[in-house]
N, C-alpha and C positions, 0 to 999 in steps of 0.2 A: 655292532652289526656289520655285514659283511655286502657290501654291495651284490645287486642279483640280478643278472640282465639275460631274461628268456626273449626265445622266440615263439610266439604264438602260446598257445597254450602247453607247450614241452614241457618240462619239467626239468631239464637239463638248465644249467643256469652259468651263464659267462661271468667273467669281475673283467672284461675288456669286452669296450665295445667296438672295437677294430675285428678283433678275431668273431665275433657274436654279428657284427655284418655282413659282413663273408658268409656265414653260414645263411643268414635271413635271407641276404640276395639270392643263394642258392633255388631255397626253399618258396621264396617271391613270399614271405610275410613279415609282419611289423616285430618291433623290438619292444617287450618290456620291462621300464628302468625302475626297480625299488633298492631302496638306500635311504642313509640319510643326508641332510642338506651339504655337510663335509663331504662324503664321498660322491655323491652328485656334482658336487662344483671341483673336484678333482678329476673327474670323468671327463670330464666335459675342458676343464684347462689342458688335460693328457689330449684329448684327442684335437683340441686347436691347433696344439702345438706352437712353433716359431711365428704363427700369421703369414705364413708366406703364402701366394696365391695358389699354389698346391696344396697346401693344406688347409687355408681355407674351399677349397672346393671338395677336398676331400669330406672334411665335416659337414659339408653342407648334404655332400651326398648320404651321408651317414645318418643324419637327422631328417631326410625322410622317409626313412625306414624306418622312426622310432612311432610307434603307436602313442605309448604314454609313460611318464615320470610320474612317479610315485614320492615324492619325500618325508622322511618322517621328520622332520624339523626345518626348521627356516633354511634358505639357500643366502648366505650373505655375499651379495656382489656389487659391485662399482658398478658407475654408468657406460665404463668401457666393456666390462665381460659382459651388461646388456645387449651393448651392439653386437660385439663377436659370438653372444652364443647365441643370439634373438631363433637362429632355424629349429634349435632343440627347446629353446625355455617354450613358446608357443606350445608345447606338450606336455605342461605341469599340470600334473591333475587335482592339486590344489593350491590353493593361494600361501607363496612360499619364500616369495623373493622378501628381503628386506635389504635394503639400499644401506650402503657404509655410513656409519655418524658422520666421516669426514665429507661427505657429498655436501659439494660447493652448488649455487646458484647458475655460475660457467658449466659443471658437469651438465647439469639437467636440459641448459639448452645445449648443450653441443650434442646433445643425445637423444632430444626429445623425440623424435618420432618410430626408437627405437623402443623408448619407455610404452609410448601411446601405444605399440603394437602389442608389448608383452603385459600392459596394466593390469587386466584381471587375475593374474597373477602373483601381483605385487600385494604385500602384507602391508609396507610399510617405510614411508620415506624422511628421514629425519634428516635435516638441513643441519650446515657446522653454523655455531654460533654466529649473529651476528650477517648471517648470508641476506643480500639484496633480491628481491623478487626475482625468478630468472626473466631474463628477456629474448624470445623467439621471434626468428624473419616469417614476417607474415606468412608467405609463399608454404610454411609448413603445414597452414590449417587446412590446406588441401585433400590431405588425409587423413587429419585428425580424426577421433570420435571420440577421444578419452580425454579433452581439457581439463572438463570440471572434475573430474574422479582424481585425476594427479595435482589438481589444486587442493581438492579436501584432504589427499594422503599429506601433501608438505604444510597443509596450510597455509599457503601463500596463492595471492592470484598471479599470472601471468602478466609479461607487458608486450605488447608485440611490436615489431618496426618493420618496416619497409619506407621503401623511396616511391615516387610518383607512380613509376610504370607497375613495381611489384603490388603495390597497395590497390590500384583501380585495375589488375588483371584479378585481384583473388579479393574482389571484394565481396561476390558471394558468399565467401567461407567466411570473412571479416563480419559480417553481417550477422551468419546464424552462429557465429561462436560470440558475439559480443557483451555479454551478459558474465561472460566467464574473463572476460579480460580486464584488466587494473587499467593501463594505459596502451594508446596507439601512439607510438613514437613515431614522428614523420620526418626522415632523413633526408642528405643530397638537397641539392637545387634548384628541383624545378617543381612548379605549384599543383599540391593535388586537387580534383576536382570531385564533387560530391555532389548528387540531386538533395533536392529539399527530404527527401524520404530517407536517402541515404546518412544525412547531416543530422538529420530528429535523432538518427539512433545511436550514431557514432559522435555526435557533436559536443559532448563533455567530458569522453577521452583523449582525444587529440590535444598530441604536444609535439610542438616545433621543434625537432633539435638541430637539423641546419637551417640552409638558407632559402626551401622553399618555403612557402604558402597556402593555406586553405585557400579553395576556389569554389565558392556555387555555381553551376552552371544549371538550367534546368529554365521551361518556359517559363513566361509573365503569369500564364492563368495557377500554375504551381507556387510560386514565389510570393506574389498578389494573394492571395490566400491568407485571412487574419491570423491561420496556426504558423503559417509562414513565417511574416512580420514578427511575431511577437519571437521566436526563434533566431532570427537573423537579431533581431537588436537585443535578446541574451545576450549571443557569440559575440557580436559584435563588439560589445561593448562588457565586457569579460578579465576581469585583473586590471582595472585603467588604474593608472596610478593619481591619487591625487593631487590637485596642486601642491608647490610648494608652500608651507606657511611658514613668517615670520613671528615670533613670540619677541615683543621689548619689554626686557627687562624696568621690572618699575619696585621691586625690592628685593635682598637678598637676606638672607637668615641662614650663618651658617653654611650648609650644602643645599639649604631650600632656595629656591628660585619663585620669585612671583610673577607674573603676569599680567596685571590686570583687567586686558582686555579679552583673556582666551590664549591658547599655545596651540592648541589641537593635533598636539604630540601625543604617542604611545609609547607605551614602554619598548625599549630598543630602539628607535628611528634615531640613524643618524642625524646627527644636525651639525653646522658651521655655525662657530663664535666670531663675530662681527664686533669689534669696539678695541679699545684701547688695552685690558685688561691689567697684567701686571700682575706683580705677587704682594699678595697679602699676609699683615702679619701672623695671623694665627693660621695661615694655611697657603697651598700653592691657589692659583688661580687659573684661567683660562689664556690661551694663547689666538690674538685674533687671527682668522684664516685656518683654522685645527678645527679636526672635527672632534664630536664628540659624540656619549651615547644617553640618551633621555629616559627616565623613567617616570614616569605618569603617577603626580600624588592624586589631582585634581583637574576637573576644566583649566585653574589658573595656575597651579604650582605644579613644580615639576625638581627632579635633582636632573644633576647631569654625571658620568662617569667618564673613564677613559677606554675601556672597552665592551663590549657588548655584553658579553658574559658576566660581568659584573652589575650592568644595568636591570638584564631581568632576574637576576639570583637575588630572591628577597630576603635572602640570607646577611648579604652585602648592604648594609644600613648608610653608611655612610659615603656621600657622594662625594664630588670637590668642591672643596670648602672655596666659600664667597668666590663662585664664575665671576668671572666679568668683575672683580675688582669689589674691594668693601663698599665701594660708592654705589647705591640705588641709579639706575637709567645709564649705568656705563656701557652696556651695549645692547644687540639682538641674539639670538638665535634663531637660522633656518634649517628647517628639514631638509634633508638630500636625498626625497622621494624622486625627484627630479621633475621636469617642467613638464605642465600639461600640455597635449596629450601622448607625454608617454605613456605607452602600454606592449601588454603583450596577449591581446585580443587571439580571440580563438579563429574568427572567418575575416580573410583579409581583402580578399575580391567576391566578387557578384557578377557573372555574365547570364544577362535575360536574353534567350530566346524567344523566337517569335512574339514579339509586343506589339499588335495593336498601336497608331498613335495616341490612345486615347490613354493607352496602358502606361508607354513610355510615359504622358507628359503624366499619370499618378505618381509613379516613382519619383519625380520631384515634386510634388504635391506631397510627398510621404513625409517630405524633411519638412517644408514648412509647417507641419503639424508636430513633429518632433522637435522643433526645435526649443517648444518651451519644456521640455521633459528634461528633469534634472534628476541625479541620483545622490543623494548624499554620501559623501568623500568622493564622488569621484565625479567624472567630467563624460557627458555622451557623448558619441560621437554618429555623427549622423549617418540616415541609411546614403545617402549620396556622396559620401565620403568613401564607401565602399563600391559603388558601382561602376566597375571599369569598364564593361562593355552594350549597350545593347541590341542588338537582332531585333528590326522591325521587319514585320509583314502587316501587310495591310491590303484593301482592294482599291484598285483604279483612282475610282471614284475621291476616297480620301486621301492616298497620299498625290493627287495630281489640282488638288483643292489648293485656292488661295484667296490671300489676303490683302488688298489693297490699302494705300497711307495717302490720301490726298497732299499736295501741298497747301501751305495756305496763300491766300489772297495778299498777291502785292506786300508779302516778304522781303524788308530788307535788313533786315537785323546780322551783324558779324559775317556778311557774304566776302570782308575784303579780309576777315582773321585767320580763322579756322575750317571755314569751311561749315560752320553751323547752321545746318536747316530747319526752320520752323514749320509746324502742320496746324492745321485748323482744328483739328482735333487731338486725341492723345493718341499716341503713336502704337503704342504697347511694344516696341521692341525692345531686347536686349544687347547690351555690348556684345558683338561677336555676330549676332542673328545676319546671314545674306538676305540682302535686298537686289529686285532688278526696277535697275530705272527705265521708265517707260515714258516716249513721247507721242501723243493719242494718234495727231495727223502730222503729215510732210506741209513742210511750211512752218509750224509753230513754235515759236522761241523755245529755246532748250538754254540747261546750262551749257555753258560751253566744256565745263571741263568733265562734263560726264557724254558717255556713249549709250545712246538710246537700246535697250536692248542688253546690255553688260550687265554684269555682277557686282557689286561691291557690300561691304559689311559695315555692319552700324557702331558707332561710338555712340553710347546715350548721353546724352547732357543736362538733359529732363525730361519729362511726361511729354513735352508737344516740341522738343528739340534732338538733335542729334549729329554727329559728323559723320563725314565716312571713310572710310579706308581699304587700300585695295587688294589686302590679306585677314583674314582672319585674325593672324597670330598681330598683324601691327595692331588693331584692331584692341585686342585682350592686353597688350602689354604697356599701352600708352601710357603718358603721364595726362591724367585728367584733371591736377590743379588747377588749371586754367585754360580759359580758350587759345589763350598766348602758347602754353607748353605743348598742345594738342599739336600746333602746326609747326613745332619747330624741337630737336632734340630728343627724339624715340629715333630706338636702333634701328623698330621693326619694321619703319615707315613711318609719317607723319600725317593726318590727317589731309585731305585733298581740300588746297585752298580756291577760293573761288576769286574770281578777277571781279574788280570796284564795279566795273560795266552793266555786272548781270544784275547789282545791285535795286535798278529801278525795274524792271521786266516782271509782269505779273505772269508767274507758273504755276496757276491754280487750277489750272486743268491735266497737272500728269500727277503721274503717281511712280512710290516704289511700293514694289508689288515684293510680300513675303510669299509660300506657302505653307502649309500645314507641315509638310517634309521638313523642311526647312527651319521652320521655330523647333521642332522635334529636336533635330537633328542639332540644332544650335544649342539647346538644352541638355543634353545629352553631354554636350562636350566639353559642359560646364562641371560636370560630373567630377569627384577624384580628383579635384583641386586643378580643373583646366582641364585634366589628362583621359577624361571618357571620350569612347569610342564607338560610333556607330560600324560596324567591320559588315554587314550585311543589310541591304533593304530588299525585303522580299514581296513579288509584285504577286497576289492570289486571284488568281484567272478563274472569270466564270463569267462565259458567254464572248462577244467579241469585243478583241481589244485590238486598237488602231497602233502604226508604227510609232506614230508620233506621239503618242500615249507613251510608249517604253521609250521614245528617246527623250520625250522631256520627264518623268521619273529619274531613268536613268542620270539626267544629266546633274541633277538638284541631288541625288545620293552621292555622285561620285565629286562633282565639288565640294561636297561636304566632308568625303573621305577620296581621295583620289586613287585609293590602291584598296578601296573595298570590293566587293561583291553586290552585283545587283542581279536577282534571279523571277525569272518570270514562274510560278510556281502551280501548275494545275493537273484536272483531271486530265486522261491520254484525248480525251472526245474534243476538250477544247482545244487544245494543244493542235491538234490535228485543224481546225478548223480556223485558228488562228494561224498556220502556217506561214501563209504569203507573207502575214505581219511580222513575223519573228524574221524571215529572209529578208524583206525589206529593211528593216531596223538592223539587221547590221551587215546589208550589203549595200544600202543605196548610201548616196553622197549625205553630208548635213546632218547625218543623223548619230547620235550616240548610244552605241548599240550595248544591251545589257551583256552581263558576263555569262550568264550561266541559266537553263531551262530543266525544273525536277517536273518531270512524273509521278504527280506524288497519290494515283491508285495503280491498284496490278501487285501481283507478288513475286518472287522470285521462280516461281513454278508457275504461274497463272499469267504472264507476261501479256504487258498488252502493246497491241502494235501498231507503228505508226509509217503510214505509206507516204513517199515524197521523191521527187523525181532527186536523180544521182547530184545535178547542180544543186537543186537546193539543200540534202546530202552534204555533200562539200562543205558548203558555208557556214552549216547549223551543227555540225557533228560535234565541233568542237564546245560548246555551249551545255550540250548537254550534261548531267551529271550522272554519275556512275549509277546510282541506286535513286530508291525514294528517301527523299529530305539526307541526303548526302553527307551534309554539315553539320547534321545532328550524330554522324557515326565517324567516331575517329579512327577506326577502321575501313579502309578502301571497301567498297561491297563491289566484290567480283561479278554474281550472281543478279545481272540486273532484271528491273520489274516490267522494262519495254526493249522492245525492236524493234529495228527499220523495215520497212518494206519497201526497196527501192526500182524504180522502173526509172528506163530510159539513158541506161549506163551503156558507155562505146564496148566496143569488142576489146579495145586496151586496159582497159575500169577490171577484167572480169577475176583476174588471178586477186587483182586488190580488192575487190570487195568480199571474195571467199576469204581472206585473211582478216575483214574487219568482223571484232567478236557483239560490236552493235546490232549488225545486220544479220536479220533473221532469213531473209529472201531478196533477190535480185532477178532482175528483169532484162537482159541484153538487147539493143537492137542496133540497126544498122552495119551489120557486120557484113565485109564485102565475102566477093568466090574465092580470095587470094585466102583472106582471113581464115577461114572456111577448108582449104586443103591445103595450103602452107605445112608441111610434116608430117601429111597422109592422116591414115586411119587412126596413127596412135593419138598421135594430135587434138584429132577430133571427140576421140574418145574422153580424153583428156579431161577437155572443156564441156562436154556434155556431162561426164561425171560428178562437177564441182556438185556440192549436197545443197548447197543452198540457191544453186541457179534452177529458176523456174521455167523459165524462158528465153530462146537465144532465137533471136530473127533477123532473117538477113535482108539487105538491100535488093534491087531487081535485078535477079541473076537470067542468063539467058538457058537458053535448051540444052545447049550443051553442059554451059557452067551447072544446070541440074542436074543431069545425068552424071556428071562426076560426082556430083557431093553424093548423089543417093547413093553411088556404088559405097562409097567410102562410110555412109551412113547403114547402110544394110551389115557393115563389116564387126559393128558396135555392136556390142553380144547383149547391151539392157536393149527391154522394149522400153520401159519409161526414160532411160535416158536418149534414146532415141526419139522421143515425142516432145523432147524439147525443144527439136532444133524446127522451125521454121522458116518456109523457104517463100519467099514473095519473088513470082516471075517479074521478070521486065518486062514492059509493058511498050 
């Protein structure tokens, strides 16, 4: 057959489609191409020609002039003339393509979205022998819609990869093509982060292959959730490898090995020969310090080999003869699973937002319920072992709650060793938890080596005793042997001794005072083997909150984290009404002023607005956060949900407040006559013009200083920017 390329319904018929375009363009209609799949796929290589940018745009021009291909037999093509003809194959008017036998795993992803365009096309993709799943960068599923169809042609499923930023930018498309994919391969360095929703669906694909990390990130009331929990200690606890075991040797027979207490070997686990060994007469033996490879007769018997392959090849009968020496008890063998808890766990962090203290102090509540959970072969690991960060909010009310510790009565016990104070009751703190010592009234014996009013951290010692120290980390890192080592030989500090003197002094009237923050927070830090982090305590406003309310919050979050975030967090109504207190909290003396203030109602188009004179403006602008709940979007939100309403800005304020994107509206006053026609008409125009200025009023100008501005004000061609300006006579 003779290839046949019409125009329209003509009957005239081309064998080039170069010369048969030309005419089409003429005529302004489509081309159409019958042949068979040989001369089709030679049409099509002639008019590609060299690839050069010329001639690829020439074919491209070309192929949209063709209406439809016709083939009477397969088109057989590589995954390159996919891409290079993709503008013409789109026009097969039946399913014709069939993919080269030699088509590698590499071809299909370097070409996959050229495939996914022309798939309904495609007959038929047969893989070369022996080929690996392909594996495609996430960022393609963007415009996929043909996964599973080019998974059924090759029979194979897909593996995808991406790094942090490509995997959580397209994780919508990660999402609804998930069901079609083998593995998500998680590349590069830095930790990806997944909501509990996100984790249900993707959670037993993920695989590590650099050096970042799975991260949950997502609130307490998400996380807290029993589908949750039972999710996070799967992942969590996912491939642990199990302890090493010891098997001694207590007979040998031959290549058999006895045990008699257990080996809890499998076939292929390497192991290490321990003992004296030596060669044996009727066979070689084992070498101590050599590994070797185990094969599982029974609970107690076992052979050993020299390589793996030989170990589970049940073909291979014969092990090495008398391990460990013809002598019964001449040595052990261990497995080289390696030491608990290595693993290679699927979720390796946990960051809880927003917790509640009640929430936070569950999450350690979760371990001590888990911690009698055992798995056989392998070792748990607890949920607090994963928890690196968490984000409290809470109201007022509880996180500004506290705890008082009586001392006891006429205490003299180790006041001249360590520093050991005893309570009349039990104490309940923990190593690490801040305390402040407090002395009731002026006048009343104190120790001497504490500051009424100060900070310091607890060392426990027992239920109704404790030391103290005046960092945390000396605090956590001490030598607790003894009351002797407590006060003497830590790097990070030594416990605070106390002078023989205070010995007799009864100080059953003060107290150290925890609060509820405080033990939180203390707990928390305990977290991740020491290394959890409280990074945010979030204050949730409703109704009126005092200055001194956010600088003591404030002050118990950020000794606890000195470089965290502490955010006053409410509706625009209270916000506004709580005003004075936010300015005072961090413009007056004494006070420790919080970091940051969300608007957390109003939308990005529904903006709600908040009125405050330019000084208090100034002080509080910088607190604010860009959007609602800021810290929950790792994207800046441009688009914010409030603005300012500012009154009582100078006449110098005015060019800078039209430049702040905060500020919805401005109010000027006090601006003098100078100010006022200082550069004439244009001047004035100028300033009347800014969009966001509502109001400009001036100081008391006299009859004449009016008379000039009106003229100059009549000159301004708005009427409403001329109703701006307000003129206050001198009086």
């Amino acid at each position: 057959m003779t290839i046949a390329i019409r125009i329209g319904a003509s009957s005239t018929a081309y064998d080039n489609l170069n010369s048969a375009y030309v005419a089409a363009s003429a005529a302004k209609q489509k081309l159409s191409i019958t042949g068979t799949g040989e001369e089709v796929k030679a049409e099509l290589t002639n008019l590609y020609g060299n690839g050069s940018q010329g001639a690829i745009d020439n074919f491209n021009n070309v192929s949209k002039t063709i209406g439809s291909i016709k083939a009477t037999n397969d088109l057989n093509l590589s995954t390159i003339q996919i891409r290079d003809y993709k503008a013409a194959l789109v026009k097969l008017g039946t399913k014709s393509i069939v993919l080269d036998s030699g088509t590698t795993a590499t071809n299909i992803q370097n070409q996959y979205n050229d495939l996914d365009a022309v798939y309904t096309k495609v007959k038929s993709i047969t893989l070369a022998p022996n080929s690996t799943a392909p594996t495609i960068a996430v960022d393609k599923l963007a415009t996929s819609i043909n996964m599973g169809g080019l998974e059924a042609l090759m029979g194979k499923k897909f593996n995808v990869t991406g790094t942090k930023a490509t995997i959580e930018s397209n994780m919508d498309s990660l999402l609804k093509n998930v069901s079609r994919i083998n593995e998500i391969q998680i590349t590069g360095a830095n930790d990806v982060e997944f909501t509990i929703k996100q984790l249900a669906i993707v959670g037993d694909k993920l695989r590590k292959l650099g050096t970042g990390k799975v991260t949950l990130t997502d609130t307490a009331d998400n996380i807290l959730a029993t589908s949750s929990i039972a999710l996070i200690n799967k992942l969590n606890n996912t491939n642990i490898n199990a302890p090493s075991t010891t098997a001694t040797i207590t007979a040998v027979a031959n290549s058999k090995v006895t045990a008699a207490g257990g080996h809890g070997f499998n076939t292929g686990d390497a192991v290490t020969f321990n003992g004296a060994g030596g060669a044996a007469g009727n066979g070689t033996s084992t070498v101590s310090g050599n590994v070797y490879y185990a094969r599982r007769l029974s609970g107690t018997e076992f052979q050993i080999y020299n390589n793996y392959d030989d170990a589970v090849n049940t073909a291979t009968t014969a092990g090495i003869v008398n391990p460990g020496g013809a002598t019964a008890s001449a040595g052990t063998f261990t497995s080289q699973v390696g030491n608990s808890p290595l693993r290679t766990t699927t979720l390796d962090n946990v960051k809880v937002l927003s917790a509640t203290l009640n929430q936070a102090q569950r999450l350690g509540e979760l371990t001590a319920v888990d911690a009698t959970v055992t798995t056989p072969g392998a070792i748990n690991r607890l949920m607090s072992n994963i928890i690196k960060s968490v984000e409290i909010a809470d109201t007022v009310a509880n996180l500004d709650s506290g705890l008082d510790t009586k001392l006891a009565s006429g205490y003299t016990t180790h006041l001249s060793s360590a520093g050991e104070i005893t309570t009349s009751t039990a104490h309940h703190y923990k190593t690490g938890d801040a305390v402040t010592y407090s002395v009731p009234t002026v006048g009343t014996a104190k120790i001497n080596e504490l500051t009424s009013g100060a900070t310091y951290y607890v060392g426990k010692t027992g239920a109704s005793s404790f030391a103290l120290f005046n960092s945390r980390n000396a605090a956590l890192t001490a030598d607790y042997t003894s009351l002797a080592t407590l006060a003497t030989g830590n790097a990070n500090g030594n416990a605070i001794n106390f002078a023989t003197s205070n010995t007799a002094t009864n100080f059953s009237d003060q107290t150290f005072t925890t609060s509820s923050l405080d033990k939180t927070m203390s707990d928390v830090f305990r977290f991740k083997d020491n290394t959890g982090e409280v990074g945010r305590v979030t204050i949730k406003g409703s109704g009126a909150i005092t200055s001194l309310e956010l600088s003591d919050i404030a002050t118990k979050a950020l000794r606890g984290n000195a470089s965290g975030q502490v955010t006053y967090s409410a509706k625009a109504i209270d916000i506004q009404n709580n005003m004075q207190s936010l300015y005072d909290n961090l413009h007056a003396q004494n006070m420790t002023g919080i970091t940051e203030v969300v608007v957390n109602d109003g939308t990005a188009k529904g903006k709600k607005a908040l009125t405050l004179s330019d000084a208090y403006f100034q002080v509080l602008k910088g607190v604010f956060a860009e959007g609602v709940d800021k810290h929950l979007n790792p994207i800046p939100v441009n688009a914010k949900n409030y603005s300012f309403n500012v009154t009582g800005a100078t006449y110098a304020r005015l060019g800078t407040l039209q430049g702040e994107m905060d500020v919805g509206a401005f109010a000027v006053v006090g601006a003098t006559a100078q100010d006022l026609t200082v550069g004439g008409a244009t001047q004035l125009a100028s300033d009347l013009g800014k969009s966001k200025l509502k109001t400009l009023t001036s100081e008391g100008v006299t009859s004449v200083e009016r008379a000039t501005i009106q003229n100059l004000l009549n000159s301004v061609g708005s009427g409403p920017d001329r109703a701006k300006l307000k003129l206050v006579n001198k009086i």
